[in-house]
C-alpha positions in Angstrom: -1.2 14.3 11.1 -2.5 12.1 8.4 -2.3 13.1 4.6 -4.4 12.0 1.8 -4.6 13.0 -1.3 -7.5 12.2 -4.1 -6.6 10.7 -7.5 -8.6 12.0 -10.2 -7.7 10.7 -13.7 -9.8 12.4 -16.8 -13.1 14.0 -14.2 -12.6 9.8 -12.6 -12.1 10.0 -9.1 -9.4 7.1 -9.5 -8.8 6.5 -5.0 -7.2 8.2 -2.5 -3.5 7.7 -1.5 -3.0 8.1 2.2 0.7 8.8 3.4 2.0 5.9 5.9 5.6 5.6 7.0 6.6 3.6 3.7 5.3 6.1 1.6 1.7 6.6 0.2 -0.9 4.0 0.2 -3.5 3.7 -2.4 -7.2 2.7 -2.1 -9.4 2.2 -5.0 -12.8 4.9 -5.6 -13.3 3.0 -9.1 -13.4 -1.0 -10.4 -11.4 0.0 -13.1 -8.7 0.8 -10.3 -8.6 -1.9 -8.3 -5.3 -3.3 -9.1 -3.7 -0.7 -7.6 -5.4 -1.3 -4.6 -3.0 -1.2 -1.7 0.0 -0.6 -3.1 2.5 1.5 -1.8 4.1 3.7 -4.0 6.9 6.8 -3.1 5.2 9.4 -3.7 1.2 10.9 -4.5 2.6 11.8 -8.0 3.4 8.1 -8.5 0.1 6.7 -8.1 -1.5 9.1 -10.5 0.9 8.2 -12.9 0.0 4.7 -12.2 -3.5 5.2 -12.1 -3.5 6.8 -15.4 -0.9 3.8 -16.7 -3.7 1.1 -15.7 -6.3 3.2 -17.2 -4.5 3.5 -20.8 -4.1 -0.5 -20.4 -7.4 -1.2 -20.1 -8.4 1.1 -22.9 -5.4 -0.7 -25.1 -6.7 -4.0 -24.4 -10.2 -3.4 -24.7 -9.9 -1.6 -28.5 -7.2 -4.7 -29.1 -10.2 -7.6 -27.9 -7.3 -10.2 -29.9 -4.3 -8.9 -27.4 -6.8 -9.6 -24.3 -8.0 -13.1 -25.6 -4.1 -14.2 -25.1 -4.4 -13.3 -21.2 
C-alpha cells in the first residue's frame, strides 16, 4: 500500500513525498522546490525540513542580491 504525504511549507504546497523501499521520495508542487525534486530522503519529516531549508535559502539570497551575484 503506497504512502504519500503532502509538503506544505508557510500555506505553499511544497510536493508530495511518496514512500519507496529506500525511504521517501520527493516530487516538486512548486518551482521554488524543484531542487529537491527526486530525492530521497529517510523520512517525510526530512523533506519538510528540507523543503523549508531551500525555501529560507532562496529568501537569504534573494534579500542578499551581492551573495547570489558570486554563484
Amino acid at each position: 500500500m503506497p504512502q504519500a504525504y503532502i509538503i506544505e511549507i508557510e500555506s505553499r504546497t511544497a510536493g508530495i513525498v511518496s514512500r519507496d523501499e529506500q525511504g521517501y521520495r520527493f516530487f516538486s508542487s512548486d518551482r521554488a522546490f524543484d531542487g529537491l525534486e527526486g530525492r530521497e530522503f529517510r523520512s517525510a519529516r526530512a523533506a519538510e525540513r528540507a523543503a523549508r531549508a531551500l525555501l529560507q535559502q532562496r529568501r537569504h539570497l534573494m534579500a542578499n542580491p551581492s551573495i547570489a551575484s558570486a554563484f
